[in-house]
DRENDO-1510 file (C-alpha; in Angstrom, 1 decimal, always signed):
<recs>
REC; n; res; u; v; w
REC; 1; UNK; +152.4; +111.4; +108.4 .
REC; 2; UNK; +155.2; +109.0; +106.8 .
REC; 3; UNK; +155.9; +108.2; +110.9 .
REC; 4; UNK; +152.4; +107.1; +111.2 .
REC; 5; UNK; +152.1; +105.1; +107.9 .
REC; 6; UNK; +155.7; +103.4; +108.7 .
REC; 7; UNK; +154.2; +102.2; +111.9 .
REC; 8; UNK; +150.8; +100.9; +109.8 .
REC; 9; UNK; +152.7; +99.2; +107.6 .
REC; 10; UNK; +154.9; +97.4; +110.7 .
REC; 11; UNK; +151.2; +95.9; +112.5 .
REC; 12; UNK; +149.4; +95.0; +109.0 .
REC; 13; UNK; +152.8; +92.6; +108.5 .
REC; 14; UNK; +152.5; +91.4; +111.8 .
REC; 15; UNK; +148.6; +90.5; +111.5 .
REC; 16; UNK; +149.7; +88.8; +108.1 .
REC; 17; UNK; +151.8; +86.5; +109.6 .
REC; 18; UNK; +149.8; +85.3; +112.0 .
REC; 19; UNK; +146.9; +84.3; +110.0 .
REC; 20; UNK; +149.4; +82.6; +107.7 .
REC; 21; UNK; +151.0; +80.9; +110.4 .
REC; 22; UNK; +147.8; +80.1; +112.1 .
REC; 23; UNK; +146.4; +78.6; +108.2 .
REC; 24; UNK; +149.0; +76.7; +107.5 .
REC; 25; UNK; +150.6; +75.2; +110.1 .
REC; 26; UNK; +152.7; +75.8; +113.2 .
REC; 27; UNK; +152.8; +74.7; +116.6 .
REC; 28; UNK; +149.1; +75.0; +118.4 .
REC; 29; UNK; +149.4; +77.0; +121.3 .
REC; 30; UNK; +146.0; +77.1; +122.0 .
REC; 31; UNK; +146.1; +74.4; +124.3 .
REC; 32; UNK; +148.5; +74.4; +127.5 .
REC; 33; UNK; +151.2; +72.8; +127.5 .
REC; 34; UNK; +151.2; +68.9; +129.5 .
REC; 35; UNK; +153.6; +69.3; +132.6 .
REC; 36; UNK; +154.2; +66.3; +134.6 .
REC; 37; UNK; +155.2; +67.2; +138.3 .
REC; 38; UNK; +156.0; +63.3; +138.8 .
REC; 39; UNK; +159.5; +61.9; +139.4 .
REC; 40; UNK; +160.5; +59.4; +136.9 .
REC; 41; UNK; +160.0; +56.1; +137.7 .
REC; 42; UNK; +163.2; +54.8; +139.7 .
REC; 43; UNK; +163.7; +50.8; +138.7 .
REC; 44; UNK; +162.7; +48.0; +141.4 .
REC; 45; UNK; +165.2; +46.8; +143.1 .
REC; 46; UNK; +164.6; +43.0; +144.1 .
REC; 47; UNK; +165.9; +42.0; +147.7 .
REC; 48; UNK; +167.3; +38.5; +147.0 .
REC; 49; UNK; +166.2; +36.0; +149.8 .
REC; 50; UNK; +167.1; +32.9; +151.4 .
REC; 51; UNK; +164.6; +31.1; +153.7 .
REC; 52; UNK; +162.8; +34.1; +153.4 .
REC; 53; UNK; +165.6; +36.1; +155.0 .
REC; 54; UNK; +166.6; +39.0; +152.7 .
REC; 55; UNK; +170.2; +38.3; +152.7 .
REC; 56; UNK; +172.6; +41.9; +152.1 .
REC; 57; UNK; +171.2; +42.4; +155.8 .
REC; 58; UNK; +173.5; +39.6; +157.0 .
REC; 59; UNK; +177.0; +37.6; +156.9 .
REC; 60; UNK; +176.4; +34.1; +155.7 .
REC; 61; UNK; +178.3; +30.6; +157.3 .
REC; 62; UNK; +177.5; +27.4; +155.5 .
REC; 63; UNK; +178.1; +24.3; +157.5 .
REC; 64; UNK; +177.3; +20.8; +157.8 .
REC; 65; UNK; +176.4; +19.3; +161.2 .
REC; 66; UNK; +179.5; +17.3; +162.6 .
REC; 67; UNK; +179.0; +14.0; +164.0 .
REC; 68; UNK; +178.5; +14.5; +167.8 .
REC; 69; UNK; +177.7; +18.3; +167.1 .
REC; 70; UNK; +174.7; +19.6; +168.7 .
REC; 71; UNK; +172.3; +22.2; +168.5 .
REC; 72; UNK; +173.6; +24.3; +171.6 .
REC; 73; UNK; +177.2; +23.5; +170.4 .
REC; 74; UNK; +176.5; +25.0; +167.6 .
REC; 75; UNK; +174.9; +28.1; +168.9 .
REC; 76; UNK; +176.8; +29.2; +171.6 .
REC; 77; UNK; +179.9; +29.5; +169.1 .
REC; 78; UNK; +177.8; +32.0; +168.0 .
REC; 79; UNK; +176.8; +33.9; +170.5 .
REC; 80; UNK; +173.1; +32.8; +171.4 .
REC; 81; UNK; +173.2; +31.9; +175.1 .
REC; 82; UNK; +172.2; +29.1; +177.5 .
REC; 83; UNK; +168.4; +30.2; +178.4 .
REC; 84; UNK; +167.8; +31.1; +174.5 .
REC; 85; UNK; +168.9; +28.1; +174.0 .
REC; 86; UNK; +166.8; +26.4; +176.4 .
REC; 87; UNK; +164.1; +28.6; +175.7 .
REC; 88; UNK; +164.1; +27.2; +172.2 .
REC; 89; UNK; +164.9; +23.4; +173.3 .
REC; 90; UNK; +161.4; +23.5; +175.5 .
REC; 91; UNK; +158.9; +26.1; +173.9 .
REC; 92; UNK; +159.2; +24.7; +170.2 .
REC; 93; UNK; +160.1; +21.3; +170.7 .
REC; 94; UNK; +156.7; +20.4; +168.8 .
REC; 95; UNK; +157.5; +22.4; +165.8 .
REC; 96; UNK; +161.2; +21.0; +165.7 .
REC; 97; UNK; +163.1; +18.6; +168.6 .
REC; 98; UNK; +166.1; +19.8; +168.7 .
REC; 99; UNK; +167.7; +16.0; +169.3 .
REC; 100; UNK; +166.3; +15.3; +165.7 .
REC; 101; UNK; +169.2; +17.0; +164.6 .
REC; 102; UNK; +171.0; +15.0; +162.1 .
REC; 103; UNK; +175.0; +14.9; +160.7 .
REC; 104; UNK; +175.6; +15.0; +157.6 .
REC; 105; UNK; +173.0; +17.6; +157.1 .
REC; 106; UNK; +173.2; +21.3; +156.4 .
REC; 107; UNK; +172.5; +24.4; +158.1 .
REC; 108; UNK; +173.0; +28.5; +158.1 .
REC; 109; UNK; +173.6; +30.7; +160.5 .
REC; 110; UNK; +172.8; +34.2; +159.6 .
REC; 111; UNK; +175.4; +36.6; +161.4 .
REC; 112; UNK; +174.1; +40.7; +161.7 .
REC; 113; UNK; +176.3; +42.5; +159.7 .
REC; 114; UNK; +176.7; +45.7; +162.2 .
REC; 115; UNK; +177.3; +43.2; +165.6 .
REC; 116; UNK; +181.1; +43.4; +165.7 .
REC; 117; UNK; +180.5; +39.8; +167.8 .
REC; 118; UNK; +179.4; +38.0; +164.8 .
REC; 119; UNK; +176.7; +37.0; +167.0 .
REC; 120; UNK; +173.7; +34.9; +165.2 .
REC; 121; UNK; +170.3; +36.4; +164.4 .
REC; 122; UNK; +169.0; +33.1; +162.6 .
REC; 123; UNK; +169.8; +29.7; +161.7 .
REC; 124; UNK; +168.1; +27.7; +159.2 .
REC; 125; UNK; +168.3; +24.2; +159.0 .
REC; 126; UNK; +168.1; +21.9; +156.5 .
REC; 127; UNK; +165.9; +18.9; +157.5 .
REC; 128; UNK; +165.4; +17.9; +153.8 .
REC; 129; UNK; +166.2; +19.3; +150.5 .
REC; 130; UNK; +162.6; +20.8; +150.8 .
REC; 131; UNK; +161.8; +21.0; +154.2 .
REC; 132; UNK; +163.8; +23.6; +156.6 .
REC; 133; UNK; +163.3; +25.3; +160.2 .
REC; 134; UNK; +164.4; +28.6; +160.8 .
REC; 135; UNK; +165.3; +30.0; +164.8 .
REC; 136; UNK; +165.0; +33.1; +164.9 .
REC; 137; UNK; +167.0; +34.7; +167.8 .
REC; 138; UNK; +165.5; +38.3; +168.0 .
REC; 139; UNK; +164.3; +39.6; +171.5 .
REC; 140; UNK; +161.5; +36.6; +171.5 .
REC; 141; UNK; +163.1; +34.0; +170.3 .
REC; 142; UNK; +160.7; +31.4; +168.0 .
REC; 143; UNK; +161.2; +28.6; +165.8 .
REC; 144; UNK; +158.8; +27.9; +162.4 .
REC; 145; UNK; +159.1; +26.0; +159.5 .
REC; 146; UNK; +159.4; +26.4; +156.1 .
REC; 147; UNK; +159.5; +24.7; +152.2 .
REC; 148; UNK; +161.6; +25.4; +149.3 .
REC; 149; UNK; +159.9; +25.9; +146.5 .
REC; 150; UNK; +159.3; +22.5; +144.5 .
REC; 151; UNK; +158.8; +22.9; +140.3 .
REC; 152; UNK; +157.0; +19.8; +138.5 .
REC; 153; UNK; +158.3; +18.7; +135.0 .
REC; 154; UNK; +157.2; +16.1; +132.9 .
REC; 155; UNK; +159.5; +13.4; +131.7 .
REC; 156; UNK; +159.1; +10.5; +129.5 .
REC; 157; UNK; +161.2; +7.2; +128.8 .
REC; 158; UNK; +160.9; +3.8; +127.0 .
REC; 159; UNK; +163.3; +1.3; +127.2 .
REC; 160; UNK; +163.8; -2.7; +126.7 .
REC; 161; UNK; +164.2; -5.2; +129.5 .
REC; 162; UNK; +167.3; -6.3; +129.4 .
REC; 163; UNK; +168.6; -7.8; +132.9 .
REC; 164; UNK; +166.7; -6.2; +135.6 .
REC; 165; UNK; +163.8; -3.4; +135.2 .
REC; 166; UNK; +166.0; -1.2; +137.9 .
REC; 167; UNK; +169.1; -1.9; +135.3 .
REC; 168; UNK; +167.0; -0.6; +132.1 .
REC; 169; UNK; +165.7; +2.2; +134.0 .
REC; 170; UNK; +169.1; +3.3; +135.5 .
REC; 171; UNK; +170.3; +2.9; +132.1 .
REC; 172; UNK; +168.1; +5.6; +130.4 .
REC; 173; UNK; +168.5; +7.7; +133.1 .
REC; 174; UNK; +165.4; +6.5; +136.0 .
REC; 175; UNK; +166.1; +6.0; +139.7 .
REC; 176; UNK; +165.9; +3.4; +142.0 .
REC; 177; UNK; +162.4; +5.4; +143.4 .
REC; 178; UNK; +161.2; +4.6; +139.3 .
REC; 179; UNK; +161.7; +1.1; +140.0 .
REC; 180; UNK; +159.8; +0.9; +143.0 .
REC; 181; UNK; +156.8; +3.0; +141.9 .
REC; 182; UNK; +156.7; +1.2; +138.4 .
REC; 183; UNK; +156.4; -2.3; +140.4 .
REC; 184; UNK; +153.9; -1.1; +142.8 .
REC; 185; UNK; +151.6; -0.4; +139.8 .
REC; 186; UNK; +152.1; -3.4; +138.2 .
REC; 187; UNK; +152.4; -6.2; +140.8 .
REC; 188; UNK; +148.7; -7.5; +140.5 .
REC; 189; UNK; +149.1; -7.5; +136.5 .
REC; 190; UNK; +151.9; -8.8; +135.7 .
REC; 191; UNK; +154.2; -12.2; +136.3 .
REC; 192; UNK; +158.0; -11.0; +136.5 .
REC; 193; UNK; +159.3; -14.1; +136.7 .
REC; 194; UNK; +158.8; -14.9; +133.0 .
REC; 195; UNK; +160.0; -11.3; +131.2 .
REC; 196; UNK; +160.1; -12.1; +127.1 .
REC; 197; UNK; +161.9; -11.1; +124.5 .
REC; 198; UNK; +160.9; -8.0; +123.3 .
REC; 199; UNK; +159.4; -6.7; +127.1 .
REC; 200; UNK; +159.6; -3.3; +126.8 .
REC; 201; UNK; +158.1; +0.2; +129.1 .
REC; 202; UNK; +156.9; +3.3; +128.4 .
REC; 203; UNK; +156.3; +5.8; +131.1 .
REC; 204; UNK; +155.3; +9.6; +131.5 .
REC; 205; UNK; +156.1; +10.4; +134.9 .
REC; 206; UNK; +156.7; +13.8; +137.2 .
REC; 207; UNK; +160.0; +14.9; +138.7 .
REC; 208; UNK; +160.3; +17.5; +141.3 .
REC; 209; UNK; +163.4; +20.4; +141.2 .
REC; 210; UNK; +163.8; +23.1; +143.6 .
REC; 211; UNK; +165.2; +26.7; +142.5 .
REC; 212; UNK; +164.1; +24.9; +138.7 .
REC; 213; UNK; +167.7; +23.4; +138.6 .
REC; 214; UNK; +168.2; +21.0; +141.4 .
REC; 215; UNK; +166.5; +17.7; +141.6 .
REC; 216; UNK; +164.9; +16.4; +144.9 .
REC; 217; UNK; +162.7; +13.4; +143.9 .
REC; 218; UNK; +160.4; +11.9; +141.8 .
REC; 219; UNK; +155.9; +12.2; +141.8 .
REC; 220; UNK; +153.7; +10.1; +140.4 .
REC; 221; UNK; +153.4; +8.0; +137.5 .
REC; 222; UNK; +150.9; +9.6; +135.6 .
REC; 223; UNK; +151.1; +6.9; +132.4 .
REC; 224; UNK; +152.6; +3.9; +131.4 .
REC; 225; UNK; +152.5; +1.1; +129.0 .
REC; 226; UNK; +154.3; -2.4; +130.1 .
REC; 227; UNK; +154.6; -4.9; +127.2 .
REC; 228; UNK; +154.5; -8.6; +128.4 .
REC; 229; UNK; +154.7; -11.0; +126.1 .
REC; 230; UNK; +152.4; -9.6; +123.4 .
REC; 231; UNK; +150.2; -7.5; +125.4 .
REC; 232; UNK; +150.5; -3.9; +126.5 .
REC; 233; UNK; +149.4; -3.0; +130.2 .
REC; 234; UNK; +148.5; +0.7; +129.9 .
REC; 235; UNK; +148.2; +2.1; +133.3 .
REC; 236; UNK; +146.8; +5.7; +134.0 .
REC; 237; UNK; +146.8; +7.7; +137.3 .
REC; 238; UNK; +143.1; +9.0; +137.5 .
REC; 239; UNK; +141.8; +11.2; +141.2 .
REC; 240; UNK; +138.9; +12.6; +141.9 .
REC; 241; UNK; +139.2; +14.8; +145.1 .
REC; 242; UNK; +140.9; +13.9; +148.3 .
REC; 243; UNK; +139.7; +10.3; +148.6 .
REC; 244; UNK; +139.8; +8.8; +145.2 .
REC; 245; UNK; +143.0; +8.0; +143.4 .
REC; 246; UNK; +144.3; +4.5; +142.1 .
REC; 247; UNK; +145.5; +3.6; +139.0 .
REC; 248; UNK; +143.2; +1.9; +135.7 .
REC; 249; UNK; +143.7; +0.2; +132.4 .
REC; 250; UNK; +142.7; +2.1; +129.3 .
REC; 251; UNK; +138.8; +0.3; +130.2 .
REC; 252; UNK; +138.6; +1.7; +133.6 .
REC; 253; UNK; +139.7; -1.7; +135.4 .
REC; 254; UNK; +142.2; -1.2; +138.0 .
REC; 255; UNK; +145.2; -2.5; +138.2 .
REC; 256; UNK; +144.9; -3.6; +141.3 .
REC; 257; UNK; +143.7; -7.3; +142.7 .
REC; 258; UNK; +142.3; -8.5; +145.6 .
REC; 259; UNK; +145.6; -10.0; +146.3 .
REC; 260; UNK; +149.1; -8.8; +145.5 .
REC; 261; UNK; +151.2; -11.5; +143.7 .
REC; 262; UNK; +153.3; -11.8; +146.8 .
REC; 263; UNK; +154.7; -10.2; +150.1 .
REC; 264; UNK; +157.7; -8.3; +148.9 .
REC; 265; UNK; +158.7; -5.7; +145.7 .
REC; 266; UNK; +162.2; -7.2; +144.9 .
REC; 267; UNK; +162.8; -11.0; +145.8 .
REC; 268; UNK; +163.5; -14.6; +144.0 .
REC; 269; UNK; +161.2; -17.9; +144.6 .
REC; 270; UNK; +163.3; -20.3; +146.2 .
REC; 271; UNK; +161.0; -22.9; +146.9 .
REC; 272; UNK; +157.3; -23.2; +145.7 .
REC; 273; UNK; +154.1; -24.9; +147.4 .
REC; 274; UNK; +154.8; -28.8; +147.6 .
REC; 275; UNK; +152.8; -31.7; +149.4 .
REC; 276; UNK; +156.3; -33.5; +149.2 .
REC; 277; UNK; +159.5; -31.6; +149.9 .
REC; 278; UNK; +162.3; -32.7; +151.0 .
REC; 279; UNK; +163.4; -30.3; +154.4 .
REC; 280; UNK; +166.8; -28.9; +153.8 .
REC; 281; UNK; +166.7; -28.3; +157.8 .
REC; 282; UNK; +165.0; -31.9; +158.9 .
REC; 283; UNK; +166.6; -33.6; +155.9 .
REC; 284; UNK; +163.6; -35.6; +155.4 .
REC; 285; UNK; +160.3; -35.0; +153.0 .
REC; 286; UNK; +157.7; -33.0; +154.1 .
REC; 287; UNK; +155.2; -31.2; +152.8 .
REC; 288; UNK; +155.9; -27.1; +152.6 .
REC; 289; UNK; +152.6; -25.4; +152.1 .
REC; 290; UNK; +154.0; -22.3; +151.7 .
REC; 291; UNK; +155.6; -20.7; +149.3 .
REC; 292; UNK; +159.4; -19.3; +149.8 .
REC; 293; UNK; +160.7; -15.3; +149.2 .
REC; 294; UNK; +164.5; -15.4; +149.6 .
REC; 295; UNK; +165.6; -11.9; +150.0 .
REC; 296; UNK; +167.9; -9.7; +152.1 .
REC; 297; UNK; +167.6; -9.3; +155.5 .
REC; 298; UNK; +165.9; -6.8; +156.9 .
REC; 299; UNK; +163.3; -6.4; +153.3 .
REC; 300; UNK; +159.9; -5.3; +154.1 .
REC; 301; UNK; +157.3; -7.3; +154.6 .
REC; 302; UNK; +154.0; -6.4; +153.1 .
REC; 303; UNK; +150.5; -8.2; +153.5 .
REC; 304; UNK; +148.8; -8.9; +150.5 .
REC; 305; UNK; +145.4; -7.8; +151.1 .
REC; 306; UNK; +143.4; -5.7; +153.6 .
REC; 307; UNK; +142.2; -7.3; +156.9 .
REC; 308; UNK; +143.1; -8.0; +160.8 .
REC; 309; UNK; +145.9; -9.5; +162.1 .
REC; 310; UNK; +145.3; -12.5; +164.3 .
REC; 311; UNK; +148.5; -13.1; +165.3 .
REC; 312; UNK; +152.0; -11.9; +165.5 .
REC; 313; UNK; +153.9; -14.0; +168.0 .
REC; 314; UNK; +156.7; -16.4; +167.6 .
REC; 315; UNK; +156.9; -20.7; +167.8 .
REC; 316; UNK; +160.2; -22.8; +167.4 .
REC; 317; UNK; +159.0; -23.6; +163.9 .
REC; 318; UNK; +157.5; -20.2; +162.5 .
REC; 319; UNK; +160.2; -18.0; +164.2 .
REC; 320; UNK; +158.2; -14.6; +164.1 .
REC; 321; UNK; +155.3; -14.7; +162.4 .
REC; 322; UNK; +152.3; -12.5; +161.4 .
REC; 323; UNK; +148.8; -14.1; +160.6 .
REC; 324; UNK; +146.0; -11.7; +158.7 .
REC; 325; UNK; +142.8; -12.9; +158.1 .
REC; 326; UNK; +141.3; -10.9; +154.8 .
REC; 327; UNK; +137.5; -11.8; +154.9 .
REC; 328; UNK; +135.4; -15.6; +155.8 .
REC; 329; UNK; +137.4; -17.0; +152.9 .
REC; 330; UNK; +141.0; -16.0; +152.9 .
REC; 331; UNK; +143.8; -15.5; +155.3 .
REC; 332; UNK; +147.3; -15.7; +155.1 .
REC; 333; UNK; +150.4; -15.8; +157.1 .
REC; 334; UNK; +154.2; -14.3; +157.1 .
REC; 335; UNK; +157.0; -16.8; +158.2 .
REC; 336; UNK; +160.3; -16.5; +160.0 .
REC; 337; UNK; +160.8; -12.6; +160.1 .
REC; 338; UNK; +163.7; -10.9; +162.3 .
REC; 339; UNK; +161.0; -8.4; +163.6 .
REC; 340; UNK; +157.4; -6.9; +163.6 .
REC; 341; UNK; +156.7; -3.3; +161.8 .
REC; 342; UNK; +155.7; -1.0; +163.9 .
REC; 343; UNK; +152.2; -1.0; +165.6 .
REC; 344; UNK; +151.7; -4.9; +164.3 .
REC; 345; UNK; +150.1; -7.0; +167.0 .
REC; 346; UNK; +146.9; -8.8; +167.3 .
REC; 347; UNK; +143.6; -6.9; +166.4 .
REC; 348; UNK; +145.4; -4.5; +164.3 .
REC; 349; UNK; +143.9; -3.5; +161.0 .
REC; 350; UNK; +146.2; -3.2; +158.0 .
REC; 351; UNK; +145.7; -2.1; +154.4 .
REC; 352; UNK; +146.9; -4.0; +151.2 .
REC; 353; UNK; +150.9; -3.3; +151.1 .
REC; 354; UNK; +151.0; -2.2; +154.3 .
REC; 355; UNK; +154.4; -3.4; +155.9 .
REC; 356; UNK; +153.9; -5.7; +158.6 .
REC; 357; UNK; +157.2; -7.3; +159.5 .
REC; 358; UNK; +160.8; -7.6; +158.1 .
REC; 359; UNK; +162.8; -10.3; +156.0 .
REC; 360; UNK; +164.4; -12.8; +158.8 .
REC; 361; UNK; +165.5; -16.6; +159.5 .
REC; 362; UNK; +163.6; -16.9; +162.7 .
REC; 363; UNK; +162.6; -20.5; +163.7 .
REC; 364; UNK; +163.6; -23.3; +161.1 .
REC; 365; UNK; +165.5; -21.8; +158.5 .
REC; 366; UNK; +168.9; -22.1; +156.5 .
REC; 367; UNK; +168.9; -18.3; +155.5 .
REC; 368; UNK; +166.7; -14.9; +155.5 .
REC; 369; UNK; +163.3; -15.2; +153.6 .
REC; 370; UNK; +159.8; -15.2; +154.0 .
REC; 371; UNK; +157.7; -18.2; +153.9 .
REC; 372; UNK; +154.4; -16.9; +152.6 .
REC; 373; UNK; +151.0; -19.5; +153.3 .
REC; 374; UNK; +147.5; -18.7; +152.0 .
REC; 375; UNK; +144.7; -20.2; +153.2 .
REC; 376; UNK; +140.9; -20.5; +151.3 .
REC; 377; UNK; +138.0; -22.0; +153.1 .
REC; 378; UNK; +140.0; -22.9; +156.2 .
REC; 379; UNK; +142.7; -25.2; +153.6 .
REC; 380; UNK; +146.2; -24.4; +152.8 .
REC; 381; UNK; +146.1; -23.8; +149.1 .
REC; 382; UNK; +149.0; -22.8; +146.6 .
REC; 383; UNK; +148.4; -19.1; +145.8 .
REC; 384; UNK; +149.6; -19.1; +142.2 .
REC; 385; UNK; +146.7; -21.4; +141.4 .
REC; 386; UNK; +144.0; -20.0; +142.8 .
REC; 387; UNK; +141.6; -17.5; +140.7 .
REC; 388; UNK; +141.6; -14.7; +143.2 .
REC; 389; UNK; +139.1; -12.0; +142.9 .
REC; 390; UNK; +138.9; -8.7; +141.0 .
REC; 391; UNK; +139.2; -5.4; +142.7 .
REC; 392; UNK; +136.5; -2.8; +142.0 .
REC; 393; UNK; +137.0; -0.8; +138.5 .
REC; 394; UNK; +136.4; +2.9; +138.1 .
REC; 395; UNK; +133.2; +4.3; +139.5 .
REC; 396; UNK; +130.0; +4.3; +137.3 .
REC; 397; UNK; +130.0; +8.1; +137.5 .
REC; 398; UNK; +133.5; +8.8; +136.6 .
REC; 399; UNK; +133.7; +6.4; +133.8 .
REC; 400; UNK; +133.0; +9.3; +131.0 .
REC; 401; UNK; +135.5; +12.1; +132.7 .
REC; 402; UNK; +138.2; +8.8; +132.8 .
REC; 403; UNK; +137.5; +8.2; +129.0 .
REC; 404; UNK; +138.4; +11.8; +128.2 .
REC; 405; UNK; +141.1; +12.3; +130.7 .
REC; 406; UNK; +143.5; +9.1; +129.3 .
REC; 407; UNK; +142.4; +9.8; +125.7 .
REC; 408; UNK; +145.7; +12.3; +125.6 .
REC; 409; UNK; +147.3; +10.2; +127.8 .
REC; 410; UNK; +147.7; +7.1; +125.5 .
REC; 411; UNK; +148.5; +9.1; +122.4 .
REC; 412; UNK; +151.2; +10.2; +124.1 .
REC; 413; UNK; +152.4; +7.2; +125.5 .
REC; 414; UNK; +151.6; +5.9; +121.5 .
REC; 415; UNK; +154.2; +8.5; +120.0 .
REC; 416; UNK; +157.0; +7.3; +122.6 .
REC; 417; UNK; +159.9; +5.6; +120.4 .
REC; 418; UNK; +162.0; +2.9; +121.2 .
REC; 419; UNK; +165.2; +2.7; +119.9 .
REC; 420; UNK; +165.7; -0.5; +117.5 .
REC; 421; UNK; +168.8; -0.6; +118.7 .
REC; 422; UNK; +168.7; -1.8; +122.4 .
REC; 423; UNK; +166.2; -4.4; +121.6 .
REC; 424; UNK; +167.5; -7.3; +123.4 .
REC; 425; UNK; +168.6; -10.7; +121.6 .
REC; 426; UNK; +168.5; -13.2; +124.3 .
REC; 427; UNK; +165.4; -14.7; +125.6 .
REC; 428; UNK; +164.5; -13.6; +129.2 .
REC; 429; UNK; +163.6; -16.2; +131.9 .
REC; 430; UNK; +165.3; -15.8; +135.1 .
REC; 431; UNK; +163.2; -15.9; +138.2 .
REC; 432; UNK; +165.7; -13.7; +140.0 .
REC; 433; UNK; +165.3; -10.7; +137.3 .
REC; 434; UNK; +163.7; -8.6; +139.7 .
REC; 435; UNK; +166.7; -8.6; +141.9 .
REC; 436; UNK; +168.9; -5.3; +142.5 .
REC; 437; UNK; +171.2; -3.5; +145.3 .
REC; 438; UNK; +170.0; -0.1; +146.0 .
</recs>
């Protein structure tokens, strides 16, 4: 009987503690337990590329193209024979011709790591910092093209006019490409041939990098404020679509004349429109109708408005010359130039700044420049003088969307600061400003 209570007393306890574990706490095991039969996650492992090639699958050479080195040169050394070769030469020559190769430029060759030959699988090369074309030498051989790439940043600068605009520019860190862009936009508006004191720029403009750290060019302007004299000339690019992009004032005027204000970027006036000159060639007066553009040799030539060429030949006088008539009012001509552009001949149709011919001393002349005439009505006139037309301004329906879209813009270009400090002191009048070696 004491067994049978000893053994009553043992499963009351037992029942005990589990309702007082079950009360007041302890671990619910009412529930299974969660088992995950997945693996944990293993980390990604990124396969680093070049050209698209992932490169632990290959040995590497780095070379520059030799003078006189050529494509199957080149090859061959590594193992790609004559009718891959040829193969290549014929088949893609209108995705890359293989004579277009260039020294001085770089290329790749991407050697398989388990051919104890070293023999090449690809080679990239390196047309542009952007642009490359990779041969691929696998049982087909092919050839296709590529781009690197390109990251846009935004950069601003400001800066005085001190001796040249490319000077100023260079000098606060802009390039020679800068230069040229800023004086495309501006050569309707503004007379660089009288700079002032106190001229100044202010620009927001893109550059392009590739791999984020290397630099391969600049984009567009996409503001900028010239001061000349006591005005500002705001600029803003504005596009709508494919087909519709120029450049406008902060009223929606474009910056852009009928005419440009002459036929090169980068020149000096070195002799104006006269009824009585006297002819440094003839050594007697005469009257030059033209106006003169000393430059280099070799400058581009650009014609001033949109029209046709009627001529592009060559007389004892005029040397070679191109003649483009704009509209039943105006037409001008292009004097003494070493050689046509490309395509120029009669009945061709060129655009405002299109190049047409290049900087020569053809005919009569003591040294390389353009002689530039301008005719209105049928008369030789003096360009300077005349009050040419207006180009069109923005479009009627775009005029509110422009509004809005510089608004940011020329706050921005507001906040820019100039520094007090490189204000020039001397008063600005060369003619030959505009003048710089690239």
């Amino acid at each position: 009987m004491n067994q049978k209570l000893k053994y009553f007393t043992i499963a009351a306890a037992a029942v005990l503690a589990f309702l007082l574990i079950k009360q007041f706490g302890g671990e619910d095991k009412s529930k299974p337990a969660q088992i995950s039969n997945q693996e944990p996650e293993s980390p990604l492992i990124e396969v680093k590329k070049m050209f698209g090639i992932p490169v632990d699958s290959f040995e590497i050479d780095r070379k520059i193209v030799k003078e006189g080195e050529s494509f199957g040169n080149i090859l061959l050394a590594y193992g790609v024979d004559y009718p891959t070769i040829h193969q290549i030469a014929n088949d893609y020559k209108d995705v890359f011709d293989v004579r277009q190769l260039r020294s001085g430029k770089p290329y790749s060759i991407f050697k398989n790591n388990s051919d104890s030959s070293s023999s090449a699988r690809y080679m990239v090369y390196e047309a542009s910092p952007v642009n490359y074309y990779v041969f691929d030498f696998d049982e087909k051989a092919k050839v296709y093209s590529g781009k690197k790439k390109v990251s846009i940043r935004q950069k601003e600068i400001a800066g005085y006019i001190e001796s040249s605009l490319y000077e100023s520019l260079r000098e606060k860190g802009g390039s020679p490409g800068l230069a040229m862009s800023l004086s495309d936009i501006y050569a309707w508006s503004i007379d660089f041939f009288h700079i002032k004191k106190g001229d100044y720029f202010k620009l927001i403009y893109e550059e392009k990098f590739i791999d984020d750290t290397v630099r391969v060019g600049m984009g567009r302007i996409l503001a900028a404020d010239f001061k000349h004299g006591r005005k500002s000339y705001y600029s803003f690019h504005f596009e709508k679509g494919e087909n519709y992009s120029d450049y406008f004032d902060e009223k929606g005027n474009t910056l852009r004349k009928a005419f440009l204000k002459a036929p090169l970027n980068f020149f000096r006036i070195s002799s104006r429109y006269s009824k009585r000159r006297f002819h440094p060639v003839l050594k007697r007066n005469k009257a030059h109708l033209g106006t003169d553009y000393a430059a280099p040799r070799g400058t581009p030539i650009m014609t001033t408005a949109n029209g046709e060429v009627i001529a592009a030949s060559y007389t004892r006088g005029n040397g070679y010359y191109v003649k483009v008539k704009h509209n039943a009012t105006y037409t001008t001509q292009y004097l003494h130039m070493t050689k046509f552009a490309k395509g120029i001949k009669k009945g061709s149709i060129v655009k405002q700044g299109d190049i047409i011919g290049y900087v020569g001393s053809t005919g009569i002349a003591t040294g390389p420049h353009v002689c530039y005439r301008f005719w209105k009505n049928g008369k030789q006139v003096d360009p300077y003088k005349q009050d040419l037309p207006e180009a069109e301004p923005i479009k009627k329906e775009y005029e509110k969307e422009y509004q809005q879209h510089i608004k940011g813009w020329k706050e921005r270009l507001d906040n820019i600061k100039l520094e007090e400090t490189d204000k020039p002191d001397v008063y600005l009048a060369s003619a030959g400003w505009m003048r710089f070696n690239l």
